[in-house]
C-alpha positions in Angstrom: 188.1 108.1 146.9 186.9 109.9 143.8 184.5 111.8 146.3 187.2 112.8 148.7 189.8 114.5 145.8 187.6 115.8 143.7 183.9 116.8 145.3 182.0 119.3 143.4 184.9 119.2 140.6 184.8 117.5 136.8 187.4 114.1 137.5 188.7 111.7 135.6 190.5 108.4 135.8 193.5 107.7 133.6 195.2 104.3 133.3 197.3 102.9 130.7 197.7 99.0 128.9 201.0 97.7 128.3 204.2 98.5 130.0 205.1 94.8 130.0 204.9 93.9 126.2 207.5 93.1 123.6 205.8 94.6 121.0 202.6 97.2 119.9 202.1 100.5 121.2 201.6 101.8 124.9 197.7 102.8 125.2 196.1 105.2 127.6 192.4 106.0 128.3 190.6 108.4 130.3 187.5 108.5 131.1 185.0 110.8 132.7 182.2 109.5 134.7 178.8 111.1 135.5 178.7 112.5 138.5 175.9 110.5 140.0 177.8 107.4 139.2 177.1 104.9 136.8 173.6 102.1 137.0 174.4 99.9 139.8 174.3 96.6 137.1 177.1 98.4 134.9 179.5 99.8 138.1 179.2 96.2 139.4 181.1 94.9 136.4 183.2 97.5 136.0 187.0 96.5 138.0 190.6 96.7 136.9 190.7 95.3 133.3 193.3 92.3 135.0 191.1 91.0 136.9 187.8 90.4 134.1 188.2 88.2 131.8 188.2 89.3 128.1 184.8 88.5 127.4 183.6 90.3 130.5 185.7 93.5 129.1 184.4 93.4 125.7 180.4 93.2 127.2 180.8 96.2 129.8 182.9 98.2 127.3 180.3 99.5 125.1 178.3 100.3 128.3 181.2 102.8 129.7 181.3 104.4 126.0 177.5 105.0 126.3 177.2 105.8 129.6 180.8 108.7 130.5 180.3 111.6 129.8 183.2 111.6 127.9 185.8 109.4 127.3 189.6 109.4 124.6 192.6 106.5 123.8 195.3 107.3 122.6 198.7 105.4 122.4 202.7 106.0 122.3 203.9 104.1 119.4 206.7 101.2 119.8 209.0 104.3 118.1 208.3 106.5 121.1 208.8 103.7 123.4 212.1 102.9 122.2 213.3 106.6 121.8 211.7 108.0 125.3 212.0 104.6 127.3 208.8 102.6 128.1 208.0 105.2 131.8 207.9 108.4 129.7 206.2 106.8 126.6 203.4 105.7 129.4 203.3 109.4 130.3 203.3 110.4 126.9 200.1 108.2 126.1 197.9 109.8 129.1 198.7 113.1 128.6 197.6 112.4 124.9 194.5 110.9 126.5 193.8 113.6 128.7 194.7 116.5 126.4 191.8 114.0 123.8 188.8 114.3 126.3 186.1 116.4 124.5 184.1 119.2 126.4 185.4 121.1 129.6 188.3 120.2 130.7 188.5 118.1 133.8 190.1 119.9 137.2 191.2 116.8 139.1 192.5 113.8 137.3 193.4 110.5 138.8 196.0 108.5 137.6 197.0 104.9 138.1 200.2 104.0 139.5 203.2 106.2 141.2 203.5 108.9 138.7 201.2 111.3 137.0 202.0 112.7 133.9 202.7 116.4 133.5 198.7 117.8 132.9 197.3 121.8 133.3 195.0 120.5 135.7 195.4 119.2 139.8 196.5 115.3 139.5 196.8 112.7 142.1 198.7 109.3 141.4 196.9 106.5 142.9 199.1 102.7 143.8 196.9 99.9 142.8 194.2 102.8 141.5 191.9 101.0 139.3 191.1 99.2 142.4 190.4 102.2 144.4 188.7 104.4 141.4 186.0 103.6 139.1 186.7 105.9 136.7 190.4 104.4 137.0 189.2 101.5 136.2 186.8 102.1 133.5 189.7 103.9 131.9 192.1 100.4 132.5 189.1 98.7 130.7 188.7 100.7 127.5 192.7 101.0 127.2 193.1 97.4 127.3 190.1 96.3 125.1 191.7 99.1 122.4 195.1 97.4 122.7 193.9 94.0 122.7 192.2 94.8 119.1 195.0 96.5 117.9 197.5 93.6 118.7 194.7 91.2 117.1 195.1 93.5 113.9 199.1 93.1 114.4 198.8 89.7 114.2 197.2 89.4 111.3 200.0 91.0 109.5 202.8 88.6 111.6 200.8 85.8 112.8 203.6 83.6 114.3 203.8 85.5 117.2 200.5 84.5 118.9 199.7 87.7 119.6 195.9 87.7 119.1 196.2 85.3 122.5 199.6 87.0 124.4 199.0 90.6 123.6 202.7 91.3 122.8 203.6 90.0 126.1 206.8 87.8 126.4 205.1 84.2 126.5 207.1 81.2 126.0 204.8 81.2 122.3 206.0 84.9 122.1 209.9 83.9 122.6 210.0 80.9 120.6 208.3 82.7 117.5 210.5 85.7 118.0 214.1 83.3 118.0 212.5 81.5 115.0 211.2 84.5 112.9 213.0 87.4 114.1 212.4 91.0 114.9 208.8 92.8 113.4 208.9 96.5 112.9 206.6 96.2 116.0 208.4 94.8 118.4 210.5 96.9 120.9 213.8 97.3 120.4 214.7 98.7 123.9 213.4 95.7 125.7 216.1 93.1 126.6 214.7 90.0 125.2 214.5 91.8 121.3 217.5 93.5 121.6 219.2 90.3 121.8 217.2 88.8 119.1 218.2 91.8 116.9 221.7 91.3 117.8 221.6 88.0 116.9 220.3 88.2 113.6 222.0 91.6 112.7 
């Protein structure tokens, strides 16, 4: 697929961590692979960040870092999600990526999901991308692994919330913690199940 849309051009993958979360940031990656691929051992692990386990992302993380020729996260804050709404926050954060990458810019970006954000260079949204793109899904892989330590960090800060385990995500830990302790600066106003928290305790 990569060949096809982008042959003899600089591509890269975009994809983005959390949409679904009650609380942290919205984090994008992109990622730029070499054009002769990566070592057959490393492309072999390398699949949309859902479907490895974490401690399969954490091992073939370091391995995309060392091996792209370039690579930038970048996030929309919980701020920006509840000012922009969560769809143009997501945009938000791979633009950022994209506009992060070091070196020449890429000519051809490919970008998981339905919509592409709004970049100076030819893009092509891809359904179900990180399964169709490995630089998709090397870019799903360093996104989540970023968001997963920062929401580790988070929870050190407000540890009731579980979200060293849930991510942010609204678990039945996530929602219990949240009636009993209440809104965090970090949790999403915009999204239904906080708002009503919030309303609830003013």
């Amino acid at each position: 697929m990569e060949a096809g849309l982008g042959r003899g051009r600089l591509v890269c993958g975009i994809d983005e961590v959390g949409r679904g979360p009650l609380a942290g940031p919205v984090v994008a990656a992109a990622v730029i692979l070499p054009a002769g691929g990566l070592p057959p051992e490393i492309a072999a692990g390398i699949d949309d960040s859902k479907a490895l386990s974490r401690r399969i992302r954490e091992e073939v993380e370091p391995a995309i870092r060392a091996h792209a020729l370039a690579f930038a996260i970048a996030e929309a804050s919980v701020e920006e999600i509840d000012r922009l709404n969560i769809h143009k926050a997501t945009l938000l954060a791979m633009r950022r990526a994209f506009e992060a990458l070091p070196g020449p810019a890429p000519e051809v970006a490919l970008v998981d999901g339905k919509f592409a954000p709004d970049l100076p260079c030819e893009a092509h949204p891809l359904i179900k991308g990180d399964g169709r793109s490995l630089s998709i899904a090397a870019a799903s892989i360093l996104a989540k692994v970023a968001r997963d330590r920062e929401m580790l960090r988070l929870s050190t800060l407000h540890p009731h919330y579980g979200w060293e385990r849930n991510a942010g995500y609204p678990t039945a830990e996530h929602l219990a913690a949240l009636q009993r302790f209440g809104v965090t600066p970090h949790h999403r106003v915009s999204f239904a199940p906080v708002a009503a928290q919030k309303a609830i305790s003013g």
